[in-house]
C-alpha positions as CSV (number, residue, x, y, z in Angstrom):
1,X,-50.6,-24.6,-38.6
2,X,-50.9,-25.3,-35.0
3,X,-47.7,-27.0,-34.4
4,X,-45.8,-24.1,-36.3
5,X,-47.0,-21.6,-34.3
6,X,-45.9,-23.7,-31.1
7,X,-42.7,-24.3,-32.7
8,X,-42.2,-20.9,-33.6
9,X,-42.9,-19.8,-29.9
10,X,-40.8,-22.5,-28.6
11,X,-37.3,-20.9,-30.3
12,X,-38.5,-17.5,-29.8
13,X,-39.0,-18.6,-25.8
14,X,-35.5,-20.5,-25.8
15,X,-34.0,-17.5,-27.8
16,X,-34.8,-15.2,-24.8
17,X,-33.9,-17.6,-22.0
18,X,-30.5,-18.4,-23.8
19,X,-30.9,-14.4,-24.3
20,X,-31.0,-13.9,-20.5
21,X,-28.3,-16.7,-19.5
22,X,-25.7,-14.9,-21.6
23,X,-26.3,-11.2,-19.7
24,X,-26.7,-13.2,-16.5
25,X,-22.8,-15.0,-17.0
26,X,-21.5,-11.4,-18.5
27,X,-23.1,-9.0,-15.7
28,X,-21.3,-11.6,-13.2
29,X,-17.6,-11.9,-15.0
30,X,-17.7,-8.0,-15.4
31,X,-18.5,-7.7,-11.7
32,X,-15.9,-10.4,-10.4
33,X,-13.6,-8.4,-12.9
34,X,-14.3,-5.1,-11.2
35,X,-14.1,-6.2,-7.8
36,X,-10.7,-7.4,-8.6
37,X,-9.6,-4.4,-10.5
38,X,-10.8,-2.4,-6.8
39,X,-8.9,-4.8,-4.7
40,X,-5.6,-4.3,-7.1
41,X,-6.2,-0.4,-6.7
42,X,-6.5,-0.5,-3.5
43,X,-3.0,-2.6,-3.0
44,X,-1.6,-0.2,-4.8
45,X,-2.9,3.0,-3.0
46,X,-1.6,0.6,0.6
47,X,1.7,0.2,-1.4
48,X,2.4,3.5,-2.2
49,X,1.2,5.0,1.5
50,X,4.1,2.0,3.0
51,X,6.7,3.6,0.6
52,X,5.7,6.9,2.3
53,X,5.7,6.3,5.7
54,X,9.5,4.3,4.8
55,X,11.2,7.0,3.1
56,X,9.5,9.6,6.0
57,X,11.4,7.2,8.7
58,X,14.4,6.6,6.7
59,X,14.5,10.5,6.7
60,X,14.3,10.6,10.4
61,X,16.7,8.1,11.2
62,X,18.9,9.9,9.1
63,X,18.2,13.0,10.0
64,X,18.7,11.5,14.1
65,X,22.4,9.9,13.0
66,X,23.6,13.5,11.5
67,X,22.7,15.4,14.7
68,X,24.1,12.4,16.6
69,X,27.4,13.0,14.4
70,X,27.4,16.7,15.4
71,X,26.3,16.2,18.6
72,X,29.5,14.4,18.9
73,X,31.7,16.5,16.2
74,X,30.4,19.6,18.9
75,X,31.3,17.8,22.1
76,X,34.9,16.7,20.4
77,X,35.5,20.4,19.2
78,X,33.9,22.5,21.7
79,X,35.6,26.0,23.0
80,X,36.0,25.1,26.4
81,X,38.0,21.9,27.4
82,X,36.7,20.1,30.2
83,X,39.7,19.5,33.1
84,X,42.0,16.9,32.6
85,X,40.9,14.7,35.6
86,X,37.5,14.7,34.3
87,X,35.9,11.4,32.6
88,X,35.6,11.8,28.9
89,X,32.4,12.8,27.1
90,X,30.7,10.2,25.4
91,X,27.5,10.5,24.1
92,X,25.4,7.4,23.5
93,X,22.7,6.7,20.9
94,X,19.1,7.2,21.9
95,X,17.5,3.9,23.0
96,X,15.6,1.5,20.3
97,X,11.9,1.1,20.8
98,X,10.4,-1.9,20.3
């Protein structure tokens, strides 16, 4: 009667410990799986704040040719003509920075 108590503690005791291993190994591959799934987000979120800030420079560098163009189209077309001696008109781009 003895031993079939202690054998019936014995699997109930392993039952819990194998019990508590599984939510151990679970709580930890959910956790590495969110702390992935935040890293991915937060890729995404730097991915899509690059695209902005490209399309918002590709805007002013477009924007910066076109006046150039007129800039020019103006100085090419302009009422008064400058005297004939005079040097030409050029107009150069602004300078890169680096």
């Amino acid at each position: 009667m003895k031993k079939k108590i202690i054998f019936g503690l014995a699997i109930f005791a392993l039952m819990f410990f194998f019990g508590g291993v599984y939510i151990v190994t679970t709580m930890e591959t959910t956790i590495f799986d969110l702390h992935r799934l935040s890293q991915l987000h937060r890729t995404v979120a730097q991915r899509k704040e690059l695209l902005q800030l490209i399309k918002k420079n590709q805007n002013n560098l477009t924007l910066r040719g076109c006046t150039l163009r007129w800039k020019m189209h103006r100085a090419k077309t302009a009422w008064w003509q400058p005297p004939s001696d005079a040097a030409p008109v050029t107009i150069h781009p602004p300078p890169r920075k680096h």
